[in-house]
C-alpha positions in Angstrom: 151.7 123.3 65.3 152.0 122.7 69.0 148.3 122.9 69.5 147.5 120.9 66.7 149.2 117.7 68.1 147.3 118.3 71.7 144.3 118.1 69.7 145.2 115.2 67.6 146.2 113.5 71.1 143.1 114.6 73.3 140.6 113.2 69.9 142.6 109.9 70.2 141.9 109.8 73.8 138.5 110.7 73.8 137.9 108.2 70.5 139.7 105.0 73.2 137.7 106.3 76.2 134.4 106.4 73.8 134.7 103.3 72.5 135.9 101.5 75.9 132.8 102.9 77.8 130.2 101.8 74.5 131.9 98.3 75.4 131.3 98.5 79.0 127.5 99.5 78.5 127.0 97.2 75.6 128.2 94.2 78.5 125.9 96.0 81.0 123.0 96.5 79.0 123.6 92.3 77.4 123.6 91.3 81.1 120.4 92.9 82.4 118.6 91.5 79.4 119.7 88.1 79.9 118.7 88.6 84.3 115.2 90.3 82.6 114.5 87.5 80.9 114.9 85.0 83.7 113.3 86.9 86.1 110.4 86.9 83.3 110.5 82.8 83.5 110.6 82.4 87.1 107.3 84.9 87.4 105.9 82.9 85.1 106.8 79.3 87.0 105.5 80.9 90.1 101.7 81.9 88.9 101.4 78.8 86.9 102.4 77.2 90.8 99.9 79.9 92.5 97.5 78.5 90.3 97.9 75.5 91.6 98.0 76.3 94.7 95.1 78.3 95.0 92.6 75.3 93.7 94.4 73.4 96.8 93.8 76.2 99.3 90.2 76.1 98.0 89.7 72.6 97.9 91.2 72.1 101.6 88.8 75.2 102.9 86.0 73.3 101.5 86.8 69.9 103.1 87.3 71.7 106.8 84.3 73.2 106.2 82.2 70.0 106.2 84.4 68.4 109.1 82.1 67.9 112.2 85.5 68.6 114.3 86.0 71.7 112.9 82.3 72.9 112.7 81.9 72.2 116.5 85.2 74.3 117.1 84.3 76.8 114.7 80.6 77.1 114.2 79.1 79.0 111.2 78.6 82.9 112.1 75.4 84.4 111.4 76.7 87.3 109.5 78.5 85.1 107.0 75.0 83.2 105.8 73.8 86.8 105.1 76.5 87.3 102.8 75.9 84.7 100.7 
């Protein structure tokens, strides 16, 4: 009879701790989900803005290109005609 009430109190122990810790994990797992999907929407923000960006970047190498300042600085190599 002795044993059968350690038993009863250990399973009402373990049943507390089980459903404490499925609480705790539920709140983890609900929190990295939410952080997953804003980290998703900043990625996003940030290529549409590379995007952006990289038409700039393009548009500004093409302009220095064609300045006489920068040609006479920075003449056109040889090699790089070949490539093209």
């Amino acid at each position: 009879m002795d044993t059968l009430v350690k038993a009863d109190i250990f399973f009402f122990i373990a049943s507390i701790a089980t459903v404490v810790l499925t609480v705790l994990v539920s709140l983890v797992l609900y929190y990295l989900i939410k952080a997953g999907r804003n980290l998703h929407a900043l990625s996003v923000a940030l290529q549409d803005r590379f995007a952006d960006s990289e038409e700039f970047v393009v548009e500004l190498k093409e302009r220095l290109e064609d300045n006489p300042i920068f040609r006479f600085f920075f003449p056109p190599s040889r090699r790089r005609k070949h490539i093209k």
